[in-house]
MMTF fields as JSON, N, C-alpha, C and O atoms, coordinates in Angstrom:
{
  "mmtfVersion": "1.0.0",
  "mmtfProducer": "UNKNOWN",
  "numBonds": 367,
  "numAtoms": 368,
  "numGroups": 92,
  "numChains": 1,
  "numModels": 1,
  "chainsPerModel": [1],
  "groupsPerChain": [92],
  "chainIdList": ["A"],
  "bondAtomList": [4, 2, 8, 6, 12, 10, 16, 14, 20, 18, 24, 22, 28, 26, 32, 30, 36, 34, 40, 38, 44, 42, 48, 46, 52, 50, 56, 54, 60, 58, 64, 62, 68, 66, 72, 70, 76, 74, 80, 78, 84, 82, 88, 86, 92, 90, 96, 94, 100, 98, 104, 102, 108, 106, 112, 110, 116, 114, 120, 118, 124, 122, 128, 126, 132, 130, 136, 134, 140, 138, 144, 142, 148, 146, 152, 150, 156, 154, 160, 158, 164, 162, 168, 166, 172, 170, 176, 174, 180, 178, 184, 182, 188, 186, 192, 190, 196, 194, 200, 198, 204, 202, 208, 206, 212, 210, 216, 214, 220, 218, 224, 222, 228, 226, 232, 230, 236, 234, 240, 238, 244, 242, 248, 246, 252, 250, 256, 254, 260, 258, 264, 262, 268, 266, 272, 270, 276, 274, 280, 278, 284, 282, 288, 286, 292, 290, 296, 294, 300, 298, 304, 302, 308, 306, 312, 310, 316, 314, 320, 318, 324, 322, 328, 326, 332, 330, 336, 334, 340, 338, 344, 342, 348, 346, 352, 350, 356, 354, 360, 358, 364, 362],
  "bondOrderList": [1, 1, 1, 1, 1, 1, 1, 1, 1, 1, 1, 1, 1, 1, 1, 1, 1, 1, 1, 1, 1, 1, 1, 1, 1, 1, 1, 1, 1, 1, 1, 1, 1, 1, 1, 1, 1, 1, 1, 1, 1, 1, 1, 1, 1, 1, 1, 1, 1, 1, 1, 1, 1, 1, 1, 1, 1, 1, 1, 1, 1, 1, 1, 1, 1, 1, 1, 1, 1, 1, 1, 1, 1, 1, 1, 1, 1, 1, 1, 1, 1, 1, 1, 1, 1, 1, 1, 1, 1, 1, 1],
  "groupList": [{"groupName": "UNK", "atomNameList": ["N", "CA", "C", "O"], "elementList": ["N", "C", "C", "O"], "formalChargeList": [0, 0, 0, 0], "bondAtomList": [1, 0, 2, 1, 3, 2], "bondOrderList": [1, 1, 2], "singleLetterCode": "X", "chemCompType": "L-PEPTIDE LINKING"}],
  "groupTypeList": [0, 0, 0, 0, 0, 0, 0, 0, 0, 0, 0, 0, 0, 0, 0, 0, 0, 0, 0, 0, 0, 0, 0, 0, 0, 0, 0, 0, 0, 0, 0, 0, 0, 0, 0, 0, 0, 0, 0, 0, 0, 0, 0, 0, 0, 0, 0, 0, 0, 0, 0, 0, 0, 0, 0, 0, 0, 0, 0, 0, 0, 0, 0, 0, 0, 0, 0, 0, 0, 0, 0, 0, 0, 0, 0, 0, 0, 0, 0, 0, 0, 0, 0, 0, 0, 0, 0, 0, 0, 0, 0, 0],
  "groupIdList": [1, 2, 3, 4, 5, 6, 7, 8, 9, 10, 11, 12, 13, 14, 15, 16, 17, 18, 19, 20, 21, 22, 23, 24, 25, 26, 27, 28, 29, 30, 31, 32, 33, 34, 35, 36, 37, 38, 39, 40, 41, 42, 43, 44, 45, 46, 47, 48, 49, 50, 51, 52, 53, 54, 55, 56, 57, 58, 59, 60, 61, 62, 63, 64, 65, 66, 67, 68, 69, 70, 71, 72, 73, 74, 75, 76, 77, 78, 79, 80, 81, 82, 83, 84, 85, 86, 87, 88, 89, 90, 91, 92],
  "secStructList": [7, 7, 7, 3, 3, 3, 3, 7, 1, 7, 7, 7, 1, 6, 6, 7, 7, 1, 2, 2, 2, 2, 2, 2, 2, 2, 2, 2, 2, 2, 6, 6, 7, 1, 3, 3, 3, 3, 3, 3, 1, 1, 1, 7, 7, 7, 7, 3, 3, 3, 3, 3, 6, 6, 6, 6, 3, 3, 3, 3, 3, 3, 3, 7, 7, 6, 6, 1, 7, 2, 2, 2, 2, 2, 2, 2, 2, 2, 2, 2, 2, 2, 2, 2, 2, 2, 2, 2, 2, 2, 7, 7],
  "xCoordList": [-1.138, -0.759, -1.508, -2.717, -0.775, -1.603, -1.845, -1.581, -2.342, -2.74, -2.768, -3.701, -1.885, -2.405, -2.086, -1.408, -2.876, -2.298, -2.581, -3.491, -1.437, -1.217, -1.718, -1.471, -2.295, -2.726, -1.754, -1.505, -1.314, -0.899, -1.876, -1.525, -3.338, -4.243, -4.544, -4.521, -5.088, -5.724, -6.996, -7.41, -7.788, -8.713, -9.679, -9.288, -10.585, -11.297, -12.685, -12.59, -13.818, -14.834, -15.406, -15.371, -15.878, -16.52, -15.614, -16.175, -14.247, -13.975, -12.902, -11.921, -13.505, -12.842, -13.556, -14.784, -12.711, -12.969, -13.591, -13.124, -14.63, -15.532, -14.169, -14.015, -13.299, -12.57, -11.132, -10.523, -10.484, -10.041, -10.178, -9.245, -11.737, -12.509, -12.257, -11.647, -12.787, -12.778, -11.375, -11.217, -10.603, -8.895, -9.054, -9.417, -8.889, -8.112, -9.796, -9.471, -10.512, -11.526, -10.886, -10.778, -10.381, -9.574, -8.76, -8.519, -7.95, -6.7, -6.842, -6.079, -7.983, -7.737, -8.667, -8.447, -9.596, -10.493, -9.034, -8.971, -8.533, -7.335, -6.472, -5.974, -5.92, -5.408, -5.784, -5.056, -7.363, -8.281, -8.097, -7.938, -8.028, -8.016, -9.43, -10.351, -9.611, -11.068, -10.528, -11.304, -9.63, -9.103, -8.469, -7.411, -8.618, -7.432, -7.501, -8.511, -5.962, -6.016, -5.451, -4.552, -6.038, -5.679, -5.529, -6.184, -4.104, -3.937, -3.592, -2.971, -4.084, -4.761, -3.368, -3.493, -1.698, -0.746, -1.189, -0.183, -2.182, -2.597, -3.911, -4.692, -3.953, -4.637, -5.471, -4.631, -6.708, -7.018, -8.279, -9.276, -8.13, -9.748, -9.73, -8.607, -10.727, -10.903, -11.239, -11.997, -10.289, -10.139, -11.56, -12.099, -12.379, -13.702, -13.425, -12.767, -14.245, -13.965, -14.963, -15.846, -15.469, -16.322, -16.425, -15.433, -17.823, -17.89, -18.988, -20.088, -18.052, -18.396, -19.389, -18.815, -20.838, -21.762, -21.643, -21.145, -22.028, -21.732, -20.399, -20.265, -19.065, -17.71, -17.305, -16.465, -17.412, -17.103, -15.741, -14.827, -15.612, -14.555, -14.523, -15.637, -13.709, -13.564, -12.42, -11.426, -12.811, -11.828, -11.685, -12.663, -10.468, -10.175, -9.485, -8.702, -9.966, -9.568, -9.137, -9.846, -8.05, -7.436, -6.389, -6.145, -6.063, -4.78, -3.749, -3.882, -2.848, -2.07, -0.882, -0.13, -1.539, -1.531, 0.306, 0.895, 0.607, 2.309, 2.359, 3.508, 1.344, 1.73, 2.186, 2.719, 1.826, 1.779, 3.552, 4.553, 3.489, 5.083, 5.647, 5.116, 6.675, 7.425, 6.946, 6.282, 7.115, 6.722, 4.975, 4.441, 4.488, 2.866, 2.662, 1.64, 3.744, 3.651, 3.768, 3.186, 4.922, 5.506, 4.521, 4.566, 3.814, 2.913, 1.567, 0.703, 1.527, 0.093, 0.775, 0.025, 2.356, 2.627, 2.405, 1.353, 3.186, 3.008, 1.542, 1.168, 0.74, -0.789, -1.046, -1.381, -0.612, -1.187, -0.537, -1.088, 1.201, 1.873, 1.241, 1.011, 0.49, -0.811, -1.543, -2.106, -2.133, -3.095, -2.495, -2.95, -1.563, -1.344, -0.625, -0.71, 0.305, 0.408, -0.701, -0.395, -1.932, -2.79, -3.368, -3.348, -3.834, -4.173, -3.499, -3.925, -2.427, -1.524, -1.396, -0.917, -1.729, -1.278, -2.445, -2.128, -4.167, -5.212, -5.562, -6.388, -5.08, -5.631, -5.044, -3.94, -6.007, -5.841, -5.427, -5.206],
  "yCoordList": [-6.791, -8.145, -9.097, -8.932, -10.215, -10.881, -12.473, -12.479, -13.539, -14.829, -15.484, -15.392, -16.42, -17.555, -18.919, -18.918, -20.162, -21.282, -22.024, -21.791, -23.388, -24.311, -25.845, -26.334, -26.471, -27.525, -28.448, -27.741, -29.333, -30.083, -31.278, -32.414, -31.002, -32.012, -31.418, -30.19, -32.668, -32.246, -31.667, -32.025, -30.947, -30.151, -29.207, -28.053, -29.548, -29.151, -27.859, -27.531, -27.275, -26.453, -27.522, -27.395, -28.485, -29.219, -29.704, -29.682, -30.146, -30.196, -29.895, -30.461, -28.896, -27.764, -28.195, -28.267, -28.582, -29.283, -28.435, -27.297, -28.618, -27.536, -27.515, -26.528, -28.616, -28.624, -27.942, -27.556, -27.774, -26.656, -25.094, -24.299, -24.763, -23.323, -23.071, -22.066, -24.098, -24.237, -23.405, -22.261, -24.284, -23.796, -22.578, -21.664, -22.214, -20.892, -19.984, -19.254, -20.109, -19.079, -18.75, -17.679, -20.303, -19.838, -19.236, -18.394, -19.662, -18.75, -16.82, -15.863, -16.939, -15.423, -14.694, -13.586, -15.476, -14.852, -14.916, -14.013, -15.465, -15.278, -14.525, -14.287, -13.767, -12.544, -11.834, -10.983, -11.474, -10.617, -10.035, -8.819, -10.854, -10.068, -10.195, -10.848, -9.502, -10.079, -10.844, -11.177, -11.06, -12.489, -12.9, -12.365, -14.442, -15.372, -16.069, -16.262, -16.483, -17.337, -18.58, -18.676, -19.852, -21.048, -21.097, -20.809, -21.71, -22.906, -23.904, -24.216, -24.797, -25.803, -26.108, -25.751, -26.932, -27.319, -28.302, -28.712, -28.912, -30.182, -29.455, -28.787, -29.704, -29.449, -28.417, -27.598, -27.948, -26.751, -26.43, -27.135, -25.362, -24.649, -22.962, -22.458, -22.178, -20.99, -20.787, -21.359, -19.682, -18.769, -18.466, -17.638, -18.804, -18.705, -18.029, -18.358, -17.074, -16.504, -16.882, -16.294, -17.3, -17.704, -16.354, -15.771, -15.941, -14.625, -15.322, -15.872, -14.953, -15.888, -15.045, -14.257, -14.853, -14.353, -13.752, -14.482, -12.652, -12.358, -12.4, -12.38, -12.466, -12.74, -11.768, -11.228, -11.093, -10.017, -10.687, -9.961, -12.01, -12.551, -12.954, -13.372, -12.986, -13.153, -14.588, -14.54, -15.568, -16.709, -17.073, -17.382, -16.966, -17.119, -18.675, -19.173, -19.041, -20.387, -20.404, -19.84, -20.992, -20.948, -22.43, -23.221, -22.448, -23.915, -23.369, -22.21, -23.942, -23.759, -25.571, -26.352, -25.36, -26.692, -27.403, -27.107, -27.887, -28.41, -29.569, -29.93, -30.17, -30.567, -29.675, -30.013, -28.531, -27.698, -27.323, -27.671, -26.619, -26.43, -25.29, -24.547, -25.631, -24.466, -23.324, -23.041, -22.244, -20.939, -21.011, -20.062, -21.829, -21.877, -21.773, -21.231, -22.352, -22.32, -21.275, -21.038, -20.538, -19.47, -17.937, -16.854, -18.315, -17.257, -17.647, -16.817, -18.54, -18.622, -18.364, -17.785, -18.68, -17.767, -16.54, -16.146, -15.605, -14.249, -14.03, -13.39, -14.854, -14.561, -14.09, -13.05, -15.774, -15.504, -14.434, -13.792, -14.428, -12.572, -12.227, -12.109, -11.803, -10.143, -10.172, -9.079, -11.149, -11.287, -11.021, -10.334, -11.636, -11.163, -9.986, -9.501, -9.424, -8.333, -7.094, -5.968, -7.281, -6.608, -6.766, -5.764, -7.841, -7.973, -7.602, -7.332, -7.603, -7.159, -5.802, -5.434, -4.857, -3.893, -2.955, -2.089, -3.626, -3.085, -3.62, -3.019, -4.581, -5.18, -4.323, -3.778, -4.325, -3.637, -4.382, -3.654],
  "zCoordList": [14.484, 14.828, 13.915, 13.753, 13.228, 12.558, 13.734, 14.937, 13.012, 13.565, 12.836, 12.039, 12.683, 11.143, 12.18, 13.208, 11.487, 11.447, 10.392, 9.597, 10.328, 9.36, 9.643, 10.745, 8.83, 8.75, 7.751, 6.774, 7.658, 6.838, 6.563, 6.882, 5.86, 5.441, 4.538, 4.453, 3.183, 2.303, 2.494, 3.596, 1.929, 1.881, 0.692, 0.519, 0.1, -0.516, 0.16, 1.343, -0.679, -0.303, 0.901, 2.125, 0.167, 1.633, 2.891, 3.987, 2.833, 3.487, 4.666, 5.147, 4.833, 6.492, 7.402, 7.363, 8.475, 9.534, 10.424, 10.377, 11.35, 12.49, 13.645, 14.364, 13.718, 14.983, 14.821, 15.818, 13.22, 12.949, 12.818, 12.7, 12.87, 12.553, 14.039, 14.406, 15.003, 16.802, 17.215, 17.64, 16.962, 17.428, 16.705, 17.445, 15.364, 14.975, 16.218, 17.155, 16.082, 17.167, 18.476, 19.073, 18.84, 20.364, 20.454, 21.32, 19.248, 19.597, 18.774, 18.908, 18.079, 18.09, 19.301, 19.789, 19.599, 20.941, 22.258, 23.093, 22.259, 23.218, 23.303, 24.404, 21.864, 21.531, 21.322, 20.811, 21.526, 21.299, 20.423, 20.532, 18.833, 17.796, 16.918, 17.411, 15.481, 14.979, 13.819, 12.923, 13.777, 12.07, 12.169, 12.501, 11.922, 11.964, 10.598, 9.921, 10.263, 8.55, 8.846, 9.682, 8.04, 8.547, 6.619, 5.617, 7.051, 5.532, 5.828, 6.844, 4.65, 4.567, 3.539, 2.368, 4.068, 2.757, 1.903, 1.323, 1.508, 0.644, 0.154, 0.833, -0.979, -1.627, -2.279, -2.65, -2.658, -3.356, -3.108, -2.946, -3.099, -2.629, -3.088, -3.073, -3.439, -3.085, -1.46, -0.677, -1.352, -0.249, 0.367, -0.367, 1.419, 2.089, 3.838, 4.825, 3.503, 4.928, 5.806, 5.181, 6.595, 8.237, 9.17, 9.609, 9.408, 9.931, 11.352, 11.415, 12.206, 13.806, 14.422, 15.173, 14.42, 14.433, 16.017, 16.873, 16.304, 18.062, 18.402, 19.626, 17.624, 18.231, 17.576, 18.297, 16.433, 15.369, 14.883, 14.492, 14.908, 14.447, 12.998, 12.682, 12.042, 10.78, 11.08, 11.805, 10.45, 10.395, 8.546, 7.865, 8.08, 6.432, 6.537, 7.345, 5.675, 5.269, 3.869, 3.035, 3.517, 1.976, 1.881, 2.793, 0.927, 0.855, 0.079, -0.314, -0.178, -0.566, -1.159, -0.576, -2.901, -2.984, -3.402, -4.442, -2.836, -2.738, -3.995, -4.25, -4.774, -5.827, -7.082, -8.138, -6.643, -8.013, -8.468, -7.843, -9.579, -10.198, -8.763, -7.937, -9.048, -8.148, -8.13, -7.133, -9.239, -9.677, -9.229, -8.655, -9.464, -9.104, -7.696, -7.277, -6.721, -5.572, -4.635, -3.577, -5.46, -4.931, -5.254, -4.67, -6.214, -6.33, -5.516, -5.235, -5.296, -4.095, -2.826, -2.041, -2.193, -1.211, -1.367, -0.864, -2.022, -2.385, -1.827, -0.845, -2.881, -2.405, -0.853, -0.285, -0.391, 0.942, 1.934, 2.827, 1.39, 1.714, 2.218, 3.422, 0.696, 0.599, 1.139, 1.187, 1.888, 2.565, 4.036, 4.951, 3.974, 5.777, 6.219, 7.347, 4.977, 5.68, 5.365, 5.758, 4.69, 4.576, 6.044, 6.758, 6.499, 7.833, 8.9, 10.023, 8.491, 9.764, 9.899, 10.972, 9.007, 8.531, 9.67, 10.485, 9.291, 9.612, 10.89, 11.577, 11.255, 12.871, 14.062, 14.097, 15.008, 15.744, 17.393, 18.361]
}
């Protein structure tokens, strides 16, 4: 089973919100899973994962930036694809 959610705010390294990290925690502690992926549609960042100390939860944060060319876009989906059905693949 995977878990993702979407944000439609811009977003850089510094700024990921604590009250977005909050929600994606609830909602994977509610499905009792250990990873959830939040993108971020505005703007650009490397991919940073949050490891929820005592929860064995993994929370991934990434963007996915909508100014970019088409073909540029479509390969950072792909990206994030690979990423979820890798997760989906291994979650238990």
């Amino acid at each position: 089973m995977f878990l993702g959610d979407a944000k439609y705010k811009h977003v850089d390294e510094e700024g990921v919100k604590n009250a977005d990290l909050y929600q994606l925690l609830a909602y994977a502690t509610a499905a009792n899973l250990d990873y959830g992926l939040l993108v971020y549609a505005k703007g650009g960042m490397t991919p940073i994962i949050h490891t929820v100390r005592n929860a064995g939860v993994e929370l991934e944060v990434t963007s996915l930036d909508l100014s970019k060319k088409p073909q540029e876009i479509l390969d950072d989906v792909g990206r994030i694809a690979n990423v979820i059905s890798g997760k989906a693949l291994v979650s238990t």
